[in-house]
C-alpha positions in Angstrom: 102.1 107.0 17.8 100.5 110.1 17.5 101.0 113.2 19.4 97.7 113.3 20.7 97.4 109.3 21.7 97.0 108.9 25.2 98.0 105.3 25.2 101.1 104.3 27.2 104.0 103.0 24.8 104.8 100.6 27.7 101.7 99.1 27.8 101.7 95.2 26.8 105.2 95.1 27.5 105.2 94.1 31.2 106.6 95.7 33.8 108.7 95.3 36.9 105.6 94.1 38.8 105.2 91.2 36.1 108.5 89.6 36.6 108.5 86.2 39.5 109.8 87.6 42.6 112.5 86.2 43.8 110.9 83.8 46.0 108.9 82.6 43.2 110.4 79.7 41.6 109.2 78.8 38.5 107.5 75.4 37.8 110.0 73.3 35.5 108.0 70.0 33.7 109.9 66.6 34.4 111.9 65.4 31.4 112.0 61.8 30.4 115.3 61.7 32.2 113.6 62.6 35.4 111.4 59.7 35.3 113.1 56.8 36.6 114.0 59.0 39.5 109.9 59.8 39.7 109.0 56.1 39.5 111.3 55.3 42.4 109.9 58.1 44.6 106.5 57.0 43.8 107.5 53.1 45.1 108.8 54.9 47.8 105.4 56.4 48.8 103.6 53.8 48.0 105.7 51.9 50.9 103.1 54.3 53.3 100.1 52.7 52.1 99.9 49.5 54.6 97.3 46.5 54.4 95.5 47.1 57.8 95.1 43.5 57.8 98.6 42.3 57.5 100.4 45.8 59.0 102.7 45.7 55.4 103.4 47.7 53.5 102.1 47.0 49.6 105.2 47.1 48.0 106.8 44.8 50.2 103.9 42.8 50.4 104.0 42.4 46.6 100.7 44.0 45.7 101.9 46.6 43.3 103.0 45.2 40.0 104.7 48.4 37.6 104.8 51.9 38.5 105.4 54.1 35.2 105.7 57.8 35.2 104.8 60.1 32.0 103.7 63.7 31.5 103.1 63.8 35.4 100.9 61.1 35.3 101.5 58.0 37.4 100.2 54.9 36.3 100.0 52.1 39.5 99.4 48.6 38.1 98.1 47.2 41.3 96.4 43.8 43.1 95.0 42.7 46.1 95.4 39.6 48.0 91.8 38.2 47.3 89.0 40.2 45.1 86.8 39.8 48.6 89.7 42.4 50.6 87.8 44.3 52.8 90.1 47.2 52.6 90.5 47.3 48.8 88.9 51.0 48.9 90.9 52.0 51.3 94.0 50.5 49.9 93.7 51.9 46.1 92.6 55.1 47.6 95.3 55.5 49.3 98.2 54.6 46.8 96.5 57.1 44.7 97.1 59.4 47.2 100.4 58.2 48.4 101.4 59.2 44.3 100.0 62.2 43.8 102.6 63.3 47.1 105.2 62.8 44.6 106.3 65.9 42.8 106.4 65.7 39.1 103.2 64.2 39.4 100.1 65.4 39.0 98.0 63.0 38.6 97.7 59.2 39.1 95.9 56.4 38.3 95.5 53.1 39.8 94.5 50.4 37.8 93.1 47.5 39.8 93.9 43.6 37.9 93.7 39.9 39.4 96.3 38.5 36.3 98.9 37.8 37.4 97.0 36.6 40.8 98.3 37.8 44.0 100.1 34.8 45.9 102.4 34.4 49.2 105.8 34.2 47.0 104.9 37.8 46.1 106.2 39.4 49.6 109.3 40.4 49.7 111.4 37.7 50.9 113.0 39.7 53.8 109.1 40.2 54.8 108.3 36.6 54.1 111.2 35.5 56.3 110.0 37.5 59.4 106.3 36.4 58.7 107.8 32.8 59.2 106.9 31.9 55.2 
């Protein structure tokens, strides 16, 4: 640097005010170890979405088929109990939501399919019991 350059020789190499506070925490990615632990906690919220029909819960009530985790993406393979449910919307909709709760995830995905089909034996059979199945 010249003796006439006006530029600061600290400039570009952050300062004090740059560093996190410590309040701040900084965001830390899930590893792959993390995500059986994530795929549990997403079962675990999908246990708030209920059929407003039957009052169950869908993972008791056998509708969601695989939960996977990966990259902060949660994939929900998912059914209903007949392709005519009048609360599908609200169902998928809200195990979407119900996922994207979970942290390490950022974003999920619910994919709707009819194979295998949905049947009674499905419920869990603790539920099924208390339903008189």
């Amino acid at each position: 640097m010249e003796a006439n350059d006006t530029r600061d020789p600290m400039d570009g190499m952050g300062s004090a005010g740059d560093a996190p506070s410590a309040d701040e925490t900084p965001s830390v990615a899930p590893t792959s170890e993390d995500t059986p632990e994530i795929e549990e906690k997403v079962r675990t919220a999908l246990r708030t979405v209920t059929d407003p029909e039957l009052g169950i819960n869908i993972v008791d009530l056998g509708l969601v088929y695989e939960v996977e985790v990966e990259e902060g993406e949660a994939k929900v393979t998912m059914t209903l109990t007949s392709p005519g449910c009048p609360a599908g919307g609200q169902i998928l909709g809200g195990a979407k939501d119900a996922a994207e709760t979970v942290d390490g995830v950022e974003e999920a995905v619910v994919s709707l399919v009819w194979k295998p089909f949905w049947t009674p034996e499905r419920i869990d059979p603790a539920v099924r019991a208390m339903m008189g199945f």
